[in-house]
DOVODREN-158108 format. One line per field, with one value per residue: residue number from 1; x negated, y, z negated of N, C-alpha, C in turn; residue in one letter. Coordinates in steps of 0.2 Angstrom, whole numbers. Last residue first. Layout:
// DOVODREN-158108
num <- NUM	...
nc1 <- X	...
nc2 <- Y	...
nc3 <- Z	...
cac1 <- X	...
cac2 <- Y	...
cac3 <- Z	...
cc1 <- X	...
cc2 <- Y	...
cc3 <- Z	...
residuo <- A	...
//
This chain:
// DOVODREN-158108
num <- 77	76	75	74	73	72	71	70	69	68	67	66	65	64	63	62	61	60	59	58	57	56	55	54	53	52	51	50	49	48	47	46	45	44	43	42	41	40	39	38	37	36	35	34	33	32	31	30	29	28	27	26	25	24	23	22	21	20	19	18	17	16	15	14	13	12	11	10	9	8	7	6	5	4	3	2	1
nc1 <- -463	-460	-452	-447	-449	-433	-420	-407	-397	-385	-370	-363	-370	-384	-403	-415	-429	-440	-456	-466	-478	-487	-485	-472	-463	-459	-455	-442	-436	-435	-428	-415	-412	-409	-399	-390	-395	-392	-392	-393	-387	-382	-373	-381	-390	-379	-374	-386	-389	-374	-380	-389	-387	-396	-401	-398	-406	-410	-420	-428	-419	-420	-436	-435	-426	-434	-446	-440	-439	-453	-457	-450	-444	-428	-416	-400	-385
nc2 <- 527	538	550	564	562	557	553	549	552	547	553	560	573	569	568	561	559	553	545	545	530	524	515	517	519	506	502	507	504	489	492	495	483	474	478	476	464	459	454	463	467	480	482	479	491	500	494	499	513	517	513	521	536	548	566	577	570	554	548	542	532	525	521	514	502	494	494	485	474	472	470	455	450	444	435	440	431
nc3 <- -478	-488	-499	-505	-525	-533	-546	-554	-568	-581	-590	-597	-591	-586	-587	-575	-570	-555	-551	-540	-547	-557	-561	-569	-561	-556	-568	-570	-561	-562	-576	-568	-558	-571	-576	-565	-554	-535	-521	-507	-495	-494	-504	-516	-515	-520	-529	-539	-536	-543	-556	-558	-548	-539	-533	-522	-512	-507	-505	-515	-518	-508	-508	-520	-516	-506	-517	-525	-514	-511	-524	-527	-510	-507	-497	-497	-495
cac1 <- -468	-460	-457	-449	-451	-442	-423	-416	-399	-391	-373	-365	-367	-379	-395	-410	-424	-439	-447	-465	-473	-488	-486	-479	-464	-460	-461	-446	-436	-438	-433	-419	-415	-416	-404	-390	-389	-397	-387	-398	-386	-390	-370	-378	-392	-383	-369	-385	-393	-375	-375	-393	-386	-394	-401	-395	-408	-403	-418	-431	-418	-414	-433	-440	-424	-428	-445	-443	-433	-447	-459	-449	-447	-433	-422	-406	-390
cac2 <- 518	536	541	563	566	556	555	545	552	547	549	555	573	574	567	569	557	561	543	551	534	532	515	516	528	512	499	509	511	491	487	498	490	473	479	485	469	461	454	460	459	477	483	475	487	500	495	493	507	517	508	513	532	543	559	576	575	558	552	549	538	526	526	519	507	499	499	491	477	473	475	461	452	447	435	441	435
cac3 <- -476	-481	-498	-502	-517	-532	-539	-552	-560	-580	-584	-598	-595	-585	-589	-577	-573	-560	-553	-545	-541	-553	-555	-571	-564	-552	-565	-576	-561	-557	-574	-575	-555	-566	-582	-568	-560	-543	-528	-511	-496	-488	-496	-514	-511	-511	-524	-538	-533	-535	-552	-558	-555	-539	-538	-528	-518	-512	-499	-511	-522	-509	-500	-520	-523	-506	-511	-527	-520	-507	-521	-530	-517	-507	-502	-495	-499
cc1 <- -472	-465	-452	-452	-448	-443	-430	-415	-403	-394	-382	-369	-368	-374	-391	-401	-420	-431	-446	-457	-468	-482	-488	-486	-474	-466	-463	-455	-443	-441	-441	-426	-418	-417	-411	-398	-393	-392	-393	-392	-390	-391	-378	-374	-388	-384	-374	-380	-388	-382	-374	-385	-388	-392	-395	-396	-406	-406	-413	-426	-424	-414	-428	-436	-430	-423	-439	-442	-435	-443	-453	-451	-446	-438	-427	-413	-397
cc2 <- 521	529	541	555	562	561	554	549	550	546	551	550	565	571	571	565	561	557	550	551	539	536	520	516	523	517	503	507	512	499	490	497	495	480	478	485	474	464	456	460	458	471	479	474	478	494	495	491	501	514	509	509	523	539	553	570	577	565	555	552	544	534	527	523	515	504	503	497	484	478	476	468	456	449	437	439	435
cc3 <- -471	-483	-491	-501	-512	-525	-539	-546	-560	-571	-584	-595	-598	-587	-586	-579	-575	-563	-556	-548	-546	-547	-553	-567	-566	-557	-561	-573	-565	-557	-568	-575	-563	-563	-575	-573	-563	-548	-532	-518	-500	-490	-492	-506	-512	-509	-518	-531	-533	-532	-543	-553	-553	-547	-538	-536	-524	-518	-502	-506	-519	-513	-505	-513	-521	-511	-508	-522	-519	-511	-517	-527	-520	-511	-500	-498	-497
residuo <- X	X	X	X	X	X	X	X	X	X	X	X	X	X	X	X	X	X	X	X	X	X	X	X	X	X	X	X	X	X	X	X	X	X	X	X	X	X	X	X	X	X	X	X	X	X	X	X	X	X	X	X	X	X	X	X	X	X	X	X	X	X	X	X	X	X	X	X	X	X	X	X	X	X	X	X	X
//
């Protein structure tokens, strides 16, 4: 398991969900970034989502049907 900061984290939740235009649900973050060796749980990337949008990064939200997507612009480093 990798240890990372929270920024860290955040980050690669922030790339994950600009690069999927389609959007993205809390569990496919969660799977990504257990495939890149980070364990977190579903309430933390919420969390992370939620700290993003405060932040001013442009989190966009969208129900369908019973699921909930996260997408954003475009983010580069």
């Amino acid at each position: 398991m990798l240890d990372v900061t929270k920024t860290e984290r955040q980050l690669y939740i922030l790339s994950l969900i600009s690069e999927n235009e389609s959007g993205v649900t809390i569990q496919d973050i969660v799977r990504f970034l257990e495939r890149v060796n980070i364990k977190v749980n579903s309430k933390t990337v919420e969390r992370d989502i939620d700290d993003l949008s405060v932040v001013n990064f442009p989190v966009m939200e969208e129900k369908r049907g019973k699921k909930t997507y996260f997408r954003s612009e475009k983010f580069g480093l």
